[in-house]
N, C-alpha and C positions, 0 to 999 in steps of 0.2 A: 554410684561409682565415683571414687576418689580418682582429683588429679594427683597426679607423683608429685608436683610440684608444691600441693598442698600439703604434703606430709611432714610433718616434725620429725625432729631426729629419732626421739623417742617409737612412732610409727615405722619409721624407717629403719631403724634393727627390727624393729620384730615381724616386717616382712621380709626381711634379707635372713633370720631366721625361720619363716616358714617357707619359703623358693628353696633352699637348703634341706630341709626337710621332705618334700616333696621329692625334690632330685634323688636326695639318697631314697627314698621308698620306689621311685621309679626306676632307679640301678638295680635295685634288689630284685624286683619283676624281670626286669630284662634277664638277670640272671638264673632265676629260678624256669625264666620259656627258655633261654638256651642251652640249659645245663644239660637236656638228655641226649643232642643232635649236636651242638661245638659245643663241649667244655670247657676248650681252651678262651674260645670269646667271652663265655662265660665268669672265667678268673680275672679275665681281663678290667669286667665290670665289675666285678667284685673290687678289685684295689679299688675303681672310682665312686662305688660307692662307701667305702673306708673315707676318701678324702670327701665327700661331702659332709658324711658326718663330724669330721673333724674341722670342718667349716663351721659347723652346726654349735661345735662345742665351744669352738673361741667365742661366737657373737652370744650366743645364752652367756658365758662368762662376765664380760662385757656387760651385756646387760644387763644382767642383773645388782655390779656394781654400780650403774649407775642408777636404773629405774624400780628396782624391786623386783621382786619376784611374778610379780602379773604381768603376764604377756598381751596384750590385746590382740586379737584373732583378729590380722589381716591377712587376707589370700590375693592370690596372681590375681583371679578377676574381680577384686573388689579394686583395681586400678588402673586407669586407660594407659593403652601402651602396650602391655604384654599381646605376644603372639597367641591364639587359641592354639594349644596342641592336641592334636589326633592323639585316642588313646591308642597307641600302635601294641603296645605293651600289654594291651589286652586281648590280644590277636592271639592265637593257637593253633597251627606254632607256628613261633615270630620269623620275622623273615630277617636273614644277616643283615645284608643290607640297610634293609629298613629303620632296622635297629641302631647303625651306623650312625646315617644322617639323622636321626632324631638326637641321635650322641650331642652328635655336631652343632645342633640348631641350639640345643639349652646351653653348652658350652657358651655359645657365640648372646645369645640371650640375656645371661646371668651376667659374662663378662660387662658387657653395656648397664645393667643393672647398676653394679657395681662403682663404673667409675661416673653416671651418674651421681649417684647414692654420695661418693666423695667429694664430689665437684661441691654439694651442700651442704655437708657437715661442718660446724660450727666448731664441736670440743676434736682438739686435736688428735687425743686418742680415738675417736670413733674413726674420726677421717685417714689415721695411721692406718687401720685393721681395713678398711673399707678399701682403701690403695693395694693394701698388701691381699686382698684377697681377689679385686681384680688383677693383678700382677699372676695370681697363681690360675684363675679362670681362664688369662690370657695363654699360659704356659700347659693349660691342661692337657692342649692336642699333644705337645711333644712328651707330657708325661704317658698319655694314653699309650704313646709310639715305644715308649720305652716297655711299658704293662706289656706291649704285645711285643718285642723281641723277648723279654722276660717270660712270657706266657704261650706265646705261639712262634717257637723254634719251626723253623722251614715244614718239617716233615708234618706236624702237627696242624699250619695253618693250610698242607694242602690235603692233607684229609679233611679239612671244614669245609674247604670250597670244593670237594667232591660232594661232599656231604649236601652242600646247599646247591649242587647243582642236581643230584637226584630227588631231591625234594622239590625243585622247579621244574625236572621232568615228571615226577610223578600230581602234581597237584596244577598244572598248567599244561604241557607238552601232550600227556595223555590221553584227557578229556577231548581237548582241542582237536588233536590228528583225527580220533576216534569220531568225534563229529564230521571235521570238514572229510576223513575217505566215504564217508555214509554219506552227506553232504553230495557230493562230487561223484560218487560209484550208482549209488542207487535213483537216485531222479535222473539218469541218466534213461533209463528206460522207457519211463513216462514220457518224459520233454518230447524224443526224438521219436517215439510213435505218435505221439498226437501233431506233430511235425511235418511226418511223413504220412498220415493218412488223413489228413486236410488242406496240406500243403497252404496252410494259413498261418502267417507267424503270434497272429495275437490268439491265436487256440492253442500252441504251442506254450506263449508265455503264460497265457492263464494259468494252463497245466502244469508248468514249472512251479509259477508261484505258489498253487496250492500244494504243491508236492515237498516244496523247499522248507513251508513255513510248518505244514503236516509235522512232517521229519525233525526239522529243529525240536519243535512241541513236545513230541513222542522222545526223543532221544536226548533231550535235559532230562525230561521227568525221570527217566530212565536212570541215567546218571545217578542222578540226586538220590535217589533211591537204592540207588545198592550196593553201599555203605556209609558207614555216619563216619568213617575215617578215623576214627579213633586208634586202632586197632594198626592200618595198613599204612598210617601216617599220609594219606593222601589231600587234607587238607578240609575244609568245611566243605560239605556234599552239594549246598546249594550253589556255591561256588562252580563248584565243578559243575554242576547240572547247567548252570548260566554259560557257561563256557562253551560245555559241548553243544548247546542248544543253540549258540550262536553261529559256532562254524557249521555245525549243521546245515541249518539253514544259509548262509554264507556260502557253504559248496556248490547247494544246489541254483544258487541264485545267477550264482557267478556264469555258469553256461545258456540261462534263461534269459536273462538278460538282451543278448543279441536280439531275440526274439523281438522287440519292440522295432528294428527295422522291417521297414514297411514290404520288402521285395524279399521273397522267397529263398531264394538263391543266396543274396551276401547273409542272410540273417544266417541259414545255414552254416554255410563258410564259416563266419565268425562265431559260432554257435561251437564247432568242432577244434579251431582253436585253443579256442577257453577251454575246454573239454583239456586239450593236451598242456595247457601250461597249467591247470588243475594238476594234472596227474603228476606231471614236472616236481612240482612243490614240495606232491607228497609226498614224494621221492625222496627230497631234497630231506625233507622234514627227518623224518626215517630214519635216513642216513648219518644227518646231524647229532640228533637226540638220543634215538634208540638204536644208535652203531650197528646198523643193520647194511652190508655192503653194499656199494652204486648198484651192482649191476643184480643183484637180487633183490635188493627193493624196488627196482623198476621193472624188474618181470613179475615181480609181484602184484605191483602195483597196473602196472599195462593189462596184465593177464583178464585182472580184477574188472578193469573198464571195458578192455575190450569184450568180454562176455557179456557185461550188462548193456554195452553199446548195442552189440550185435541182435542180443534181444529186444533192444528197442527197434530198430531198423527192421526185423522181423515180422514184427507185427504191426508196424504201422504200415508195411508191404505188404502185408497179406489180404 
């Protein structure tokens, strides 16, 4: 691995031509994962991958009047310095956001690149182009800003962020609730009878945790497995299986918990708490996400617990 500082001029176009290159091939990605979910962000990257490659085309010019036609193949990591980038781009399907701040970081990257690159250059022409192309790396954001008034007129950028808000409902929100109500609803049963007919708090949490961690197990696998998303745009399955598996598990943990107090009585207490700022949540979740209204996602949600509570109580009474 080469230092920057070692590099000739002649090395230094021809990786200010390959960064360039790269960028435009990583615009085009971005463009082809947004084009079927925001098109309009999609156009947007499109103009900057136009201006990369017209980046692309001055410094080949350039170089080639001065060094010939042979490029010597240097890349980002044949030189210390550059940031390792996440392939985000190769993500399916990419996330707005995401896509953003990756915008943002090779903008801010290359710019520095740049006036580097000119601060050393010796033949005036190189060091002209090398200014002038940090000067427009520098300006890219406000051209981006301009792409996207040009591109994404009001109506159009808030169909995108609906758009990317039901695809953080469905590949995030989903999974997650659907875990932690299983989570939170069903070891509900287990805990509070092995609770109530030992009246021992660490038989209770044993029973929690096998039940919490059981559940997680079972309802990833579960997840993960019943679809590959393709189809329902839900997102990669094992993802979502990791998700639900977690709050899963998380739901039921969250009421067992208590249970490690040594005394009967507060562990309880505190036991049934958590049980209701559980069911709070999931309310709350519901309400936020799946515009399900307050007062029926909590009798929903109450109904749900209090039957499974009652059957835990039940039979640890009996």
């Amino acid at each position: 691995m080469r230092d920057f500082q070692s590099l000739s001029e002649r090395e230094i176009l021809a990786l200010a031509i390959s960064l360039e290159e790269e960028d435009e091939r990583i615009y085009a990605d971005f463009v082809e994962g947004l084009r079927e979910n925001f098109p309009g962000s999609a156009a947007v990257f499109s103009g900057m991958q136009e201006e990369e490659s017209s980046h692309r085309r001055r410094l080949l010019e350039l170089y080639r009047e001065k060094f010939g036609d042979h490029i010597p193949l240097i890349r980002r990591q044949d030189v210390r310095g550059f940031v390792h980038r996440r392939p985000v781009w190769l993500v399916k399907p990419l996330g707005l956001e995401t896509v953003r701040n990756q915008a943002a970081a090779m903008e801010v990257e290359t710019r520095r690149f740049y006036e580097r690159a000119a601060a050393r250059a010796e033949d005036a022409r190189v060091r002209q182009l090398l200014d002038d192309l940090a000067l427009e790396e520098r300006t890219h954001a406000d051209r981006a800003g301009e792409l996207g008034e040009e591109k994404l007129p009001g109506e159009v950028k808030r169909q995108e962020d609906e758009a990317n808000r039901r695809l953080f409902v469905l590949q995030i929100v989903q999974p997650g609730l659907a875990g932690l109500m299983d989570g939170s609803v069903s070891t509900l049963a287990p805990v509070f009878a092995a609770a109530l007919a030992t009246h021992n708090p660490k038989d209770a949490f044993v029973v929690g945790l096998a039940a919490s961690l059981g559940a997680g197990i079972s309802m990833g696998f579960a997840e993960a497995l019943s679809d590959d998303g393709s189809l329902t745009g839900r997102g990669h399955p094992w993802i979502r299986g990791l998700i639900c598996g977690l709050m899963t598990a998380l739901g039921g943990i969250g009421h067992t918990v208590p249970f490690l107090l040594p005394a009967f009585g507060p562990a309880m207490t505190a036991a049934i708490v958590v049980v209701v700022l559980e069911l709070a949540a999931i309310t709350w979740v519901r309400h936020r996400y799946m515009e399900t209204p307050p007062l029926s996602a909590a009798l929903q949600v109450g109904l749900g617990g209090a039957l499974v509570f009652v059957t835990g109580v039940l039979i640890g009474s009996s």
